[in-house]
N, C-alpha and C positions, 0 to 999 in steps of 0.2 A: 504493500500500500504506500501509495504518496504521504507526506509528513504533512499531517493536518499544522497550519499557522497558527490557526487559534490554541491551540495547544499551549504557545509559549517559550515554544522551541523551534524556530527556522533555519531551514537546511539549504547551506548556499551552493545553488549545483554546480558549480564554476570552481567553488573557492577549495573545496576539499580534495583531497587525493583518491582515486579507487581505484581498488585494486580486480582489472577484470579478466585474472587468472582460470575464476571456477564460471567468468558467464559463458554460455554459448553463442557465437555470433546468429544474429539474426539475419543477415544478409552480408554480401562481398561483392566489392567490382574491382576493376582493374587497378584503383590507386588505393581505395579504400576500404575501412572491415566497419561493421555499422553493427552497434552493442547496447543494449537492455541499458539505461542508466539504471544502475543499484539501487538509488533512491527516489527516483520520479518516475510513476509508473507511464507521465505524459513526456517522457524525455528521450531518446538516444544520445549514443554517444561514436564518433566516429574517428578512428584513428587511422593514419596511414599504413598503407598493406605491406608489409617489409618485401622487397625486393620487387616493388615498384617498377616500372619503366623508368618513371622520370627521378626518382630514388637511385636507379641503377645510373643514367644517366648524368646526374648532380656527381654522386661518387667518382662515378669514372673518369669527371673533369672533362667529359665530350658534351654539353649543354647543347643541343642546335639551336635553344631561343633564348629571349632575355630573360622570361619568365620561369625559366627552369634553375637555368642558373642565378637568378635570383631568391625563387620559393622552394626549387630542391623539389623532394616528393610531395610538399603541400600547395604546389600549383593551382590545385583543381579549387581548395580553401580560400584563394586567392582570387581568380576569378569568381568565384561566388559569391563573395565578403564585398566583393567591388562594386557588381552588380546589385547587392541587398540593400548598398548604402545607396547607389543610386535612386535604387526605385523610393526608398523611403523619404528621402530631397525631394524629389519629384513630384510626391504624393503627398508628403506631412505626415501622414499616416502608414501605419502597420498594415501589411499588402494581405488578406484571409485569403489568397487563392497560390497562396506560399509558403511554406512550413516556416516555423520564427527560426530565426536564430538566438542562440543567447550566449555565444562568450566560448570561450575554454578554459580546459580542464586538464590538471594533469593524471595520468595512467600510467599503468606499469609497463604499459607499452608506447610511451612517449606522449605528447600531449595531446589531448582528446576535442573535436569540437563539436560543441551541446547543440542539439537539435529538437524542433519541438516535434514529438512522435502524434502524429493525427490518429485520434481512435474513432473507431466504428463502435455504434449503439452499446453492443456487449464489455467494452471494455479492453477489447484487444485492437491488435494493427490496423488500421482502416484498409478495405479491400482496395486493389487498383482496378483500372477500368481493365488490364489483361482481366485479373483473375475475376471479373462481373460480366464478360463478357463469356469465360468458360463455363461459368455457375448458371447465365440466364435467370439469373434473379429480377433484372430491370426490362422493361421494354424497350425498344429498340429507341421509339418515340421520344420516349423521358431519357435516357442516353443520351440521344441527339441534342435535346436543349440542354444540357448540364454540358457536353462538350464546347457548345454555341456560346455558350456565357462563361465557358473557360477560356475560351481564345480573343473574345471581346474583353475582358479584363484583363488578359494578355496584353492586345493592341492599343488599348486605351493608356495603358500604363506607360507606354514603351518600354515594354521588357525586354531583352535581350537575352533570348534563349537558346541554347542548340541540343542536338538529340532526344529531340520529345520524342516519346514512345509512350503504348501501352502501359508500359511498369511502374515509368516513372511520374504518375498522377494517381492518386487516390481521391477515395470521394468520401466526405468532411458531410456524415447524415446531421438529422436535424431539420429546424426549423429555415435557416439558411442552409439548403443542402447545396455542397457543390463540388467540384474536382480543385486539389491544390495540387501544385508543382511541389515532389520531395529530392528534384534532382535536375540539375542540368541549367541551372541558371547562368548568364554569361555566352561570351563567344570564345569558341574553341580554337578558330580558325589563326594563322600567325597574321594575317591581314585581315584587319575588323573590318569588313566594309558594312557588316550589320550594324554597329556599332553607332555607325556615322550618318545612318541615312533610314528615316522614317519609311519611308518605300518600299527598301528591300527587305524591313524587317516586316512591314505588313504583308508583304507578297510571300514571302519565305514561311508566316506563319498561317497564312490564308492556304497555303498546298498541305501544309501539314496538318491543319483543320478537313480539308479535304478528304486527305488518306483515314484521315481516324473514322470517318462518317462512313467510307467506304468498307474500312475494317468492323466496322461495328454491324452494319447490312450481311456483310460476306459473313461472316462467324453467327450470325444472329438466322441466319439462312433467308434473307429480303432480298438479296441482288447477288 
């Protein structure tokens, strides 16, 4: 259980050390391992994957960008943290169609950065639009508008996103239901041209808006 405040006793997720020797990862990608926070049952924790690419590459003294050889294996941190600050400039406010960030932490596996973990109704991981689309829990119809007003809060904002997919959105039930981004904030690319120009980010997110309508039909068996 989460550390009730009122209690009198407040648990600062950032400021304490954990040790996540006995937790089991809850998921992994190519830079990064994404971990149960110990004490916030709404929180992860994410550390970089030892033996990285760009970890490999920082090491090895071959950097091919600035960003490598600047952030080492926590690149990807770097680019997300860049873009989080932007959109909240931009906005004033805290972006719901974004998992929060809030800080880091250190772990016994190097220093960990605190994420806000999105739950579904029961209390656990909120589903992604993959795994709602293998279950057919939703209609195709109600899909389609929670996608539509994921990508209009996308463009609205001017986010700066790349590799949206399936996995990397989950849907935030409730009374505001809707799909948040837990991954892929930022531009990947060594030449921002996204970055720089309202157009190509609306066009670039308007096809990827596309493909998701068209994957959700095709898998949903409509088209």
């Amino acid at each position: 259980m989460s550390p009730d405040p009122s209690a009198g006793s407040i648990i600062d997720p950032v400021a304490a050390y954990y040790d996540l020797s006995d937790v089991a990862p809850l998921t992994q990608g190519k830079s990064r391992i994404v971990y149960q926070h110990p004490a916030f049952d709404s929180l992860l924790i994410k550390v970089v994957r030892p033996g990285s690419r760009d970890e490999e590459r920082f090491e090895n003294a071959r950097p091919r960008r600035y960003s490598v050889w600047r952030f080492g294996g926590m690149r990807v941190w770097a680019r997300e943290y860049d873009e989080y600050i932007a959109l909240l400039w931009r906005s004033r406010e805290l972006p719901d169609y974004i998992s929060r960030y809030f800080g880091f932490c250190q772990t016994n596996f190097g220093p960990g950065m605190v994420v806000e973990k999105v739950l579904g109704p029961d209390g656990s991981m909120a589903q992604t639009l993959e795994s709602l689309l293998k279950e057919g829990r939703l209609e195709a119809d109600h899909l389609h508008r929670l996608v539509d007003r994921f990508f209009d809060d996308l463009i609205a904002s001017d986010a700066v996103v790349s590799g949206l997919h399936l996995g990397n959105i989950v849907l935030r039930e409730g009374p505001n239901e809707k799909f948040v981004l837990i991954d892929g904030l930022g531009d990947i690319v060594l030449i921002k041209t996204k970055m720089f120009s309202r157009r190509l980010r609306t066009r670039s997110l308007n096809r990827r808006r596309a493909n998701f309508h068209q994957q959700i039909d095709r898998k949903l068996n409509r088209g």
